[in-house]
C-alpha positions in Angstrom: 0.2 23.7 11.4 1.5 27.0 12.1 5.2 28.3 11.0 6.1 28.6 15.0 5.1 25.3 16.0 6.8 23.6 11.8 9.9 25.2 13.4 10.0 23.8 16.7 9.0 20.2 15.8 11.8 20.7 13.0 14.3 21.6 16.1 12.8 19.3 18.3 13.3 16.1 16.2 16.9 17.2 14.9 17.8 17.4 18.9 16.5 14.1 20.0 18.2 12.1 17.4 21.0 14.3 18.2 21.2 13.2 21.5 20.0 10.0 20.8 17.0 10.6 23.4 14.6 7.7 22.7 11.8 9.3 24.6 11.9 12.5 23.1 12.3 10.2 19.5 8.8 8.3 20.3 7.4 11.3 21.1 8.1 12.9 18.0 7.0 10.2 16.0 3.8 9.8 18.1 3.3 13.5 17.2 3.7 13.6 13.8 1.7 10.6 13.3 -1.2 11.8 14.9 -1.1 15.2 13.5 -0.7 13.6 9.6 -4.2 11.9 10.8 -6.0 14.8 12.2 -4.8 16.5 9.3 -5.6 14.3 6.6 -9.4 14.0 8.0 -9.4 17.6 8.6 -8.5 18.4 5.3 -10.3 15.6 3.5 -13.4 15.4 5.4 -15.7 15.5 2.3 -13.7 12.2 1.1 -12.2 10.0 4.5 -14.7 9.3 7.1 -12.3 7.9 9.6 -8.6 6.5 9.9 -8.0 3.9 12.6 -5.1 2.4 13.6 -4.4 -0.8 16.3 -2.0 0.4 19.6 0.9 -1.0 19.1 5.1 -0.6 19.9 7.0 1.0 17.8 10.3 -0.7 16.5 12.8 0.8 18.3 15.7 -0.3 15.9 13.4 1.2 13.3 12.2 4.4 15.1 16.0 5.2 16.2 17.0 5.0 12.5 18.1 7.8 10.3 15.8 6.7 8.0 12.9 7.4 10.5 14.3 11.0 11.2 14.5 11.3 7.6 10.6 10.1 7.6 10.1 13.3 10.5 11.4 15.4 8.6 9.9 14.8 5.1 6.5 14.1 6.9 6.2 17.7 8.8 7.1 19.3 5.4 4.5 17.5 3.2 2.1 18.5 6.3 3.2 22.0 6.7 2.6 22.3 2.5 -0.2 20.8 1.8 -2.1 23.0 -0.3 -5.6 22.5 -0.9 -7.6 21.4 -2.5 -5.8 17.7 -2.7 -6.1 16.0 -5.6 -7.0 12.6 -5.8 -3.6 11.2 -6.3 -2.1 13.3 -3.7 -4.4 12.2 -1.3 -3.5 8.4 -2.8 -0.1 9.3 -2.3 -0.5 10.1 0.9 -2.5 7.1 2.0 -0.1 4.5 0.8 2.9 6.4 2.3 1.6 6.9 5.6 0.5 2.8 5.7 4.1 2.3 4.8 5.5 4.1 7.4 2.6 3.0 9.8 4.4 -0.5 9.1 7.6 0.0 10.0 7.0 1.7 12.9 5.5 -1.3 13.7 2.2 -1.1 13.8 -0.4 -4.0 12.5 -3.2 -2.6 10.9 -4.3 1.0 9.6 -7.8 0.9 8.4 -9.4 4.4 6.2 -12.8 4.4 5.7 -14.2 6.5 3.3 -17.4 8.7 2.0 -19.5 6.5 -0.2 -19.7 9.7 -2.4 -16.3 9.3 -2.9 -16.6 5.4 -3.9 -16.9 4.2 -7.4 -18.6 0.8 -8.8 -16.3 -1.4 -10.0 -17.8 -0.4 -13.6 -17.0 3.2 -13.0 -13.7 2.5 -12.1 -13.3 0.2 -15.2 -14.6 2.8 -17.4 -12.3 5.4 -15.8 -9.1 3.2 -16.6 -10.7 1.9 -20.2 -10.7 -1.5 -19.3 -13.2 -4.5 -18.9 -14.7 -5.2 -15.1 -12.8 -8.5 -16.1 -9.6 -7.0 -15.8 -10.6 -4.3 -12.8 -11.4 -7.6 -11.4 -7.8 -8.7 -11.9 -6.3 -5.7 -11.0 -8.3 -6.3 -7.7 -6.5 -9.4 -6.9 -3.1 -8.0 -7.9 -3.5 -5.3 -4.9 -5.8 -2.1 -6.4 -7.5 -0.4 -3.8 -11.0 -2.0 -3.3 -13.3 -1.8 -0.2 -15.2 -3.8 1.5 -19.0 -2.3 1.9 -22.6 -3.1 1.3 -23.0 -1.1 -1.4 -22.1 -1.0 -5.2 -20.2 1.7 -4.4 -16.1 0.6 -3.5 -13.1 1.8 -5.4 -11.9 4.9 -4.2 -11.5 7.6 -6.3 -8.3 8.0 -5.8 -7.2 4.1 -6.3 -7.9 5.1 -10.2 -5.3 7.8 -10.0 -2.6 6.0 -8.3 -3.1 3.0 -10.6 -1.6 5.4 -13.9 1.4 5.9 -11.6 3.9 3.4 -11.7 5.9 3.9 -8.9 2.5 4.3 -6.8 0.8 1.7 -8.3 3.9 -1.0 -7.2 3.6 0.5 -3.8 -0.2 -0.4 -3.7 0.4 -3.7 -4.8 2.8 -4.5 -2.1 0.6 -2.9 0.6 -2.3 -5.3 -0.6 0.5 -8.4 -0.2 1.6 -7.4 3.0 -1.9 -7.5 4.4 -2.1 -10.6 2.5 0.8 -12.3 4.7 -0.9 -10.9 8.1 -4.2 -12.8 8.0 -2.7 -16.1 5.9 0.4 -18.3 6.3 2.6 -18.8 3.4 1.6 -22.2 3.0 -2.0 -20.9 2.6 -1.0 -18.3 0.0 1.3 -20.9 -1.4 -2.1 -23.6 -2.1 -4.3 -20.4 -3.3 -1.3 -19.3 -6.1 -1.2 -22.6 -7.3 -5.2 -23.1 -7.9 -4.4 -19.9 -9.6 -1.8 -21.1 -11.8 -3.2 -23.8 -12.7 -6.6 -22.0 -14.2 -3.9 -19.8 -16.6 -2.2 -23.2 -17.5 -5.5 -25.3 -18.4 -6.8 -21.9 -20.5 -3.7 -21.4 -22.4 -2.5 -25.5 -22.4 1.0 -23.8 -21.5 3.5 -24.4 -18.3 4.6 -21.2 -18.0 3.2 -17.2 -19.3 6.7 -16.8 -21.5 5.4 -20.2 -23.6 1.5 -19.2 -23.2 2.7 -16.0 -25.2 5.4 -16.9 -27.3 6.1 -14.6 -30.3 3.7 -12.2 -28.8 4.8 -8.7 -28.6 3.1 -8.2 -24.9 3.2 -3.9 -25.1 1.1 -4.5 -28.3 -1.6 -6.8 -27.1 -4.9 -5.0 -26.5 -5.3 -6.8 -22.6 -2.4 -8.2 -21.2 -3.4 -8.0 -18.1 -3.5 -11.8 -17.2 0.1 -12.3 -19.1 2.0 -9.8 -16.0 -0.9 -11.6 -13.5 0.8 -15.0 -14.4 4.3 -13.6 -14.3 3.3 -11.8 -10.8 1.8 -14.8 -9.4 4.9 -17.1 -10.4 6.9 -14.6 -8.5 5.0 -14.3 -5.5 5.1 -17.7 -5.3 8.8 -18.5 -5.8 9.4 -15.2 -2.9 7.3 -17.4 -0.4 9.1 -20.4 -1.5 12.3 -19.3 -0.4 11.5 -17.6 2.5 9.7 -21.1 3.7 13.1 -22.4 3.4 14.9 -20.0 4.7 13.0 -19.7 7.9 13.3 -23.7 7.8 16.9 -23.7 7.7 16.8 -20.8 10.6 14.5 -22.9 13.0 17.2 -25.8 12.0 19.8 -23.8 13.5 
């Protein structure tokens, strides 16, 4: 993106929220959506193969938001400095951001499909993190970045990266749930926690992870992995609980 055309999207966007011009708003954003994906295969070639994404209709309470101008604006600068090369957790970065903000937009599904000489094997990965494929596996279910192809070859490079960031990491995990929630009713997800719950309750002969692990120090132990999986899982599960009811009490009135 040249510095004439940074500036006049910059001026452009500031003007139609300005005037509160919701054509000229939906055109920005189709703008700078389309130009983060051009750019991010442009620049990435050698690692994404393709980005799709489903037509869809963008929130208008959302799009009209300052937080979506704030999203313009933050967007054309990462685009405008992107300095290459990328490195993997940039590009991570980037990917989970943009299917955040592809999301509340309003749009349904963003799919990035990738060159298998980026792809690890789940044992590369492992080995990359220092960790068993047992818990890769686990990690998996939790929301880390795993593809679906033919080959041996599906954990992104990049997934690796973003899973020694914290703040990224949480993000990823929530993107995985989401997706989650689009192609299965809570009820579903509800009956699937539960088998779940019930394996870690049979192993450990406990209710709950706090009395599976009782007088543990959980930083120190060498795995434990399926300790926050436990803890994660009865939280999911109490979230969908009360959003059953809530929704209940809503169709009620």
């Amino acid at each position: 993106m040249t510095v004439a055309i940074y500036k006049e999207t910059k001026r452009d966007i500031d003007q139609a929220y300005l005037n509160n011009n919701i054509a000229k708003i939906e055109k920005e954003t189709s703008f700078i959506l389309n130009q983060l994906i051009v750019t991010m295969l442009s620049l990435c070639k050698s690692r994404i193969k393709g980005i799709s994404i489903e037509p869809f209709t963008f929130k208008s309470p959302y799009i009209l938001s300052q937080e979506n101008q704030q999203e313009l604006s933050t967007w054309l600068d990462r685009i405008h400095g992107l300095i290459l090369p990328i490195s993997d957790l940039e590009l991570g970065k980037l990917i989970i951001d943009l299917a955040n903000w592809y999301d509340k937009l309003g749009g349904k599904e963003i799919h990035f499909e990738y060159q298998e000489s980026y792809l690890l094997t789940p044992r590369e990965a492992a080995e990359q993190l220092g960790i068993s494929t047992v818990t890769l596996n686990k990690y998996v279910k939790q929301g880390f970045e795993c593809t679906n192809t033919t080959s041996h070859h599906k954990i992104p490079k990049h997934a690796v990266a973003i899973w020694k960031d914290p703040v990224y990491a949480i993000k990823m995990q929530m993107i995985a749930q989401k997706r989650k929630l689009q192609h299965q009713s809570p009820e579903k997800r509800i009956n699937e926690i539960n088998q779940e719950l019930l394996e870690f309750q049979k192993k450990y002969k406990a209710k709950n992870p706090q009395d599976a692990f009782n007088g543990y120090d959980i930083d120190g132990i060498d795995d434990p992995s399926e300790y926050y999986e436990w803890r994660d899982l009865e939280e999911e599960k109490d979230f969908l609980l009360s959003k059953l009811i809530e929704d209940s009490r809503t169709s009620l009135d």
